[in-house]
N, C-alpha and C positions, 0 to 999 in steps of 0.2 A: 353527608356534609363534606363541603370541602376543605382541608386545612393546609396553612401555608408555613413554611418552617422556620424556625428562630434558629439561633445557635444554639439551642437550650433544649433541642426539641419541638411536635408541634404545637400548633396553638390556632384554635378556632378562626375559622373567615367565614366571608355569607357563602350562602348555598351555590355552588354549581347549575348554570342553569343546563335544563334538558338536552339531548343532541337530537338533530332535527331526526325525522322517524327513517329516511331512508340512509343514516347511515351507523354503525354500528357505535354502541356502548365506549366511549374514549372509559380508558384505564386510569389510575393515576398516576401522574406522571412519575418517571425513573428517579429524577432527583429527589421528589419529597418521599416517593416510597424507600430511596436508600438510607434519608439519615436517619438509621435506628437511633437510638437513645442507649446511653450506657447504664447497661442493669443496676451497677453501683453508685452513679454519681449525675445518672442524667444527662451527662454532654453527650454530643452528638460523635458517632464513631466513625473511622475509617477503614478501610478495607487495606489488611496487610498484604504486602505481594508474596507471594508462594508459601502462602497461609490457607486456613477455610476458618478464619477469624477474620473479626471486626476491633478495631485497640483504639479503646481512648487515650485523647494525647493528652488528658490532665491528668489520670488516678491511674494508665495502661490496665485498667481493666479488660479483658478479653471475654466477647460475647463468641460462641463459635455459630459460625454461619449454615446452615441445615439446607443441605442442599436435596431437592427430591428426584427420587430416582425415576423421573420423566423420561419419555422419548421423545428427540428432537424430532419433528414433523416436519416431512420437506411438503410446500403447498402444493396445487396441480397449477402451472403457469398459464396455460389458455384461457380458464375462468377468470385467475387474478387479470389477465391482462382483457378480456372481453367486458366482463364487471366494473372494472378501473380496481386500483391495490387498493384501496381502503374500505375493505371489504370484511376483515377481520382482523383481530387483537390489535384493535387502533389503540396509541395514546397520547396522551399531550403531555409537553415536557414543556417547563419553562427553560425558552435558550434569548439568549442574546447575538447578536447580527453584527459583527466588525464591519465598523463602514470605512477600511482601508483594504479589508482580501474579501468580503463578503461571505467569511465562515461563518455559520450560524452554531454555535454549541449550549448547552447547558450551563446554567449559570445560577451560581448559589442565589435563592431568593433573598437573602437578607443583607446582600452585598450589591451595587450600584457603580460597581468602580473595579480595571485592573487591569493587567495585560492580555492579549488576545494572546491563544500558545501559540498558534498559525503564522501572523508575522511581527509580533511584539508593541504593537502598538496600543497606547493606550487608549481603553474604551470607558468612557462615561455615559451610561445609558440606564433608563428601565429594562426589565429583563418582559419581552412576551411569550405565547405560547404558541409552539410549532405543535399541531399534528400529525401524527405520522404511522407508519406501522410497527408496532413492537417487536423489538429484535429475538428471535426465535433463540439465542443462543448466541453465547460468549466463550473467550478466553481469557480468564482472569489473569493481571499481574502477574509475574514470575520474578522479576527484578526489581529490584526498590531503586528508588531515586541514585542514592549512596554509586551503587552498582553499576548504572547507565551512567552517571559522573564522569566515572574512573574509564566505562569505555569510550568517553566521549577525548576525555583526555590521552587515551590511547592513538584517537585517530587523532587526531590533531598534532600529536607528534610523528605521526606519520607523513603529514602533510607536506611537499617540497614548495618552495616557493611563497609560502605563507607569511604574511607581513607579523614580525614580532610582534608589534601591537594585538596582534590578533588572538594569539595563543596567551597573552596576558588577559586578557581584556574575558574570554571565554574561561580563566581559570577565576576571575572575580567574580566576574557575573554570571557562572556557571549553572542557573538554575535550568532546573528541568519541567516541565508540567506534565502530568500525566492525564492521558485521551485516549477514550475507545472512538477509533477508527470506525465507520460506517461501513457495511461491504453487503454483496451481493454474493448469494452461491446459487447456483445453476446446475442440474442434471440433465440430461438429454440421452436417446439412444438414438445414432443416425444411421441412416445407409444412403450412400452415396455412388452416384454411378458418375462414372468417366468416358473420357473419347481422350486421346492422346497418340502420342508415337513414342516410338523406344528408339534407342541411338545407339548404337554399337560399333566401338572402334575397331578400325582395320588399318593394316599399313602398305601401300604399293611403292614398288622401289621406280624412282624418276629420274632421267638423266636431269643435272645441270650445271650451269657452267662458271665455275668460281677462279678465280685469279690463286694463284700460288709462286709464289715466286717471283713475282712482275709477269707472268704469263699466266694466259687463259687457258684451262685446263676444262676439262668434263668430270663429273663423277657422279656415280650415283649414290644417291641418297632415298631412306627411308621414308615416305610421307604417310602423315597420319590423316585418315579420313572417316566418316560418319557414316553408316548405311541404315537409313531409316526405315522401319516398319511402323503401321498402326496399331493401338494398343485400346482396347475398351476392357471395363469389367466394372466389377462394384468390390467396395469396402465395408465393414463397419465398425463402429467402435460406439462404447458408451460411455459420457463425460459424467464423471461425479466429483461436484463442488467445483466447477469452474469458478473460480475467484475474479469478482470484478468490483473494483474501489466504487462508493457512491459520495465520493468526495471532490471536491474542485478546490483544496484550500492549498494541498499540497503536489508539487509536478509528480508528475507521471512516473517518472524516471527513478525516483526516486523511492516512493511506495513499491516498482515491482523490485528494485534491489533488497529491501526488507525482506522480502519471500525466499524460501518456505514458510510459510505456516503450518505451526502441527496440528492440522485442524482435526484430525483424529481426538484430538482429548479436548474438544466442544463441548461446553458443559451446559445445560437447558438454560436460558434466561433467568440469574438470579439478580432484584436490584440490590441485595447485598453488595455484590463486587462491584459495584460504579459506586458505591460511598466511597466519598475523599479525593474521586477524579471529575474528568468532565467528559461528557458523551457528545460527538460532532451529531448533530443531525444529519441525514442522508439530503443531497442537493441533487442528485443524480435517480432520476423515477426508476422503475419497474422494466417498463418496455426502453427506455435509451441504456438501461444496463444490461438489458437481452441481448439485444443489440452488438455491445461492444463482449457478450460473451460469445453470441455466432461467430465471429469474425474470427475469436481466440480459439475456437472450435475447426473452424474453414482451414487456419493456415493448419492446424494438427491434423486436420484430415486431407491438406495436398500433401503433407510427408509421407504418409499413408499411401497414397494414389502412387507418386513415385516410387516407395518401394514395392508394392505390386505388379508398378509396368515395368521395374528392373533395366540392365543394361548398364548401360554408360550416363549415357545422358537421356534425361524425361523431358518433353512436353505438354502442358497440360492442356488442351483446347476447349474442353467442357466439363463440367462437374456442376451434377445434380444431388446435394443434399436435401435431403428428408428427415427433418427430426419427428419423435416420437416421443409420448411421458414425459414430457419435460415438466418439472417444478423447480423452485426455488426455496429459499430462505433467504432471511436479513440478519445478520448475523456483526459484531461487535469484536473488533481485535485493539489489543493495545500498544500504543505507543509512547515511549517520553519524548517530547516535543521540547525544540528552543528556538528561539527566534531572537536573534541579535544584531542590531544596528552597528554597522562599522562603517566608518568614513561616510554617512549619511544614508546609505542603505541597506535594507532589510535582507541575513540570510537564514535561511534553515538549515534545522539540523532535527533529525528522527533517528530512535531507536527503537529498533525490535524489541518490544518488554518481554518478550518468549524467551529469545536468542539471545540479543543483546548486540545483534546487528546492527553495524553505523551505517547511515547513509545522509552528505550533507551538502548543502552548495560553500564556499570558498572563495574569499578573493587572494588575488592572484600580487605577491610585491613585485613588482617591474625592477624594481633597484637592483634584489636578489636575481631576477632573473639576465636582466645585462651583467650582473657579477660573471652568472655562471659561464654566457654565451663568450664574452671578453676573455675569462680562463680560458674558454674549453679553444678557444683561437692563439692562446699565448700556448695553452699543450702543443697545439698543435706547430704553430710555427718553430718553437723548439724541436718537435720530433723531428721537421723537416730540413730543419740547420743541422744535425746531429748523420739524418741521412747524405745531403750533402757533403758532411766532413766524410762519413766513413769512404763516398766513392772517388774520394781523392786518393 
């Protein structure tokens, strides 16, 4: 039977219909398997960050969350990507679809209304049902809201240039949302063959002919030159956990400043730890996130290439990589997210809920920034009054 969840806990719906026979068993979805119920009082609970409890926000009842001593299982990538990925531990989540950034995330079934955390917009909608592949593994919260606040206020006093408004406006409306990130890991063993040349610097002494004095003079000088040879060989190296975002909600630039991730303390898929946040759906497939981990793979393996053919300077002319055992996981990291409209436009701001890492976009005040330029031209023209007295 299927149930759908109240604030209260669940409560019967009709029956789930069958999944068509060639594709596998959908799960139940991550949000209604998170909101446990609270032992003492029945409300539904949340996941404390750098806890292995669940606290109700009416009675703080604490349910402690039972995590099982699983091994994360990395999949084989050829099948999943030959097969197509929905091949196994499918499930369906109800999310909801911003039709301002086109996030899709998770969204409380008994609520119809709220801000998207991606770029703050308000969304009015039914919530549907994404399926997708169940995340092999997480890392739970580390920092509570409170915490990511105070770094967020940290950066923002850091900020030069920043319109007052701005630092006001984010200490009111400072709220945070918390979101597991979608991501991609990737392992591979490659061996790569090269063709290239090595460069090695030399110097030969060259007459030439420079003015000194008002006259033209000769003298020799030192010239620095390249003498190249060809260079082949092979490399290898094996990648484990190459991290690649399956998200489009938030820029690029910004997600890879969040990293490191200590993804060493990956804990198996519990949906305990997503009660009380919201999980992004993955928008980015299987094979286009292979894809953009080769690539991350290729440039670590021309570093490689060049420091093998050594010298001075490297060429690389050919490179033949061969991966091997490659598999994956879908794996879940969290972030507090904000999104705040100033002077009519939408900026982000994310933090590492590991670290506590900021990373955000910023408008720029023009006002403050002619202040500065004006100064730094009134410094200056005084330095240069000050040098012209003293060579009087």
């Amino acid at each position: 039977m299927k149930f759908s969840l109240g604030p209260w806990g669940p409560r019967p719906g009709p029956a789930a219909p069958d999944p068509p026979p060639d594709l596998p068993a959908a799960q139940p979805a991550a949000g209604r398997e998170a909101q446990l119920a609270c032992e003492q009082c029945g409300a539904v609970l949340a996941y404390a960050p750098g806890t292995n409890a669940l606290v109700c926000a009416y009675c703080g009842h604490e349910n402690r969350i039972e995590v099982a001593a699983a091994e994360i299982v990395e999949q084989p990538l050829e099948a999943a990507l030959a097969q197509g990925e929905l091949t196994h531990d499918v499930e369906e989540t109800q999310t909801v679809k911003c039709a301002s950034c086109a996030a899709e995330f998770t969204f409380d079934p008994d609520r119809h209304a709220g801000s998207c955390p991606f770029c703050g917009h308000s969304i009015v909608t039914d919530t549907g049902v994404h399926r997708q592949l169940k995340p092999a593994a997480l890392l739970p919260f580390l920092i509570t809201e409170r915490e990511a606040q105070e770094r967020v206020r940290q950066w923002l006093r850091g900020l030069w240039f920043a319109p007052t408004k701005l630092k006001k406006y984010a200490r009111d409306q400072g709220r945070l949302a918390g979101v597991y990130l979608p991501y991609w890991t990737f392992d591979s063993f490659t061996r790569s063959r090269y063709q290239g040349r090595r460069g090695d610097f030399y110097t030969v002494p060259t007459q030439v002919r420079v003015k000194v004095d008002g006259r033209m003079v000769t003298q020799t000088r030192m010239v620095q030159k390249v003498r190249w040879r060809p260079a082949t060989g092979e490399v290898s190296r094996h990648f484990d956990d190459v991290l690649v975002l399956a998200s489009r909600s938030l820029p690029t630039w910004m997600t890879d400043r969040l990293e490191p991730w200590d993804l060493a303390d990956l804990k198996p898929y519990t949906p305990a730890f997503v009660a009380g946040f919201q999980a992004e759906a993955y928008q980015t497939g299987l094979a286009a996130g292979w894809n953009v981990a080769a690539e991350k793979m290729q440039a670590r393996i021309a570093g490689d290439v060049r420091l093998a053919i050594g010298g001075d300077m490297q060429e690389i002319h050919r490179l033949d990589v061969q991966h091997s055992e490659r598999t994956y996981k879908h794996i879940l990291l969290p972030c507090w997210l904000g999104a705040y409209l100033f002077a009519g436009k939408s900026y982000h701001l994310s933090v590492n809920a590991r670290t506590g890492m900021v990373q955000g976009e910023r408008p720029y005040s023009w006002i403050k920034i002619a202040a500065a330029v004006l100064l730094g031209l009134v410094v200056i023209g005084i330095a240069l009054a000050v040098g012209n007295v003293q060579g009087f």
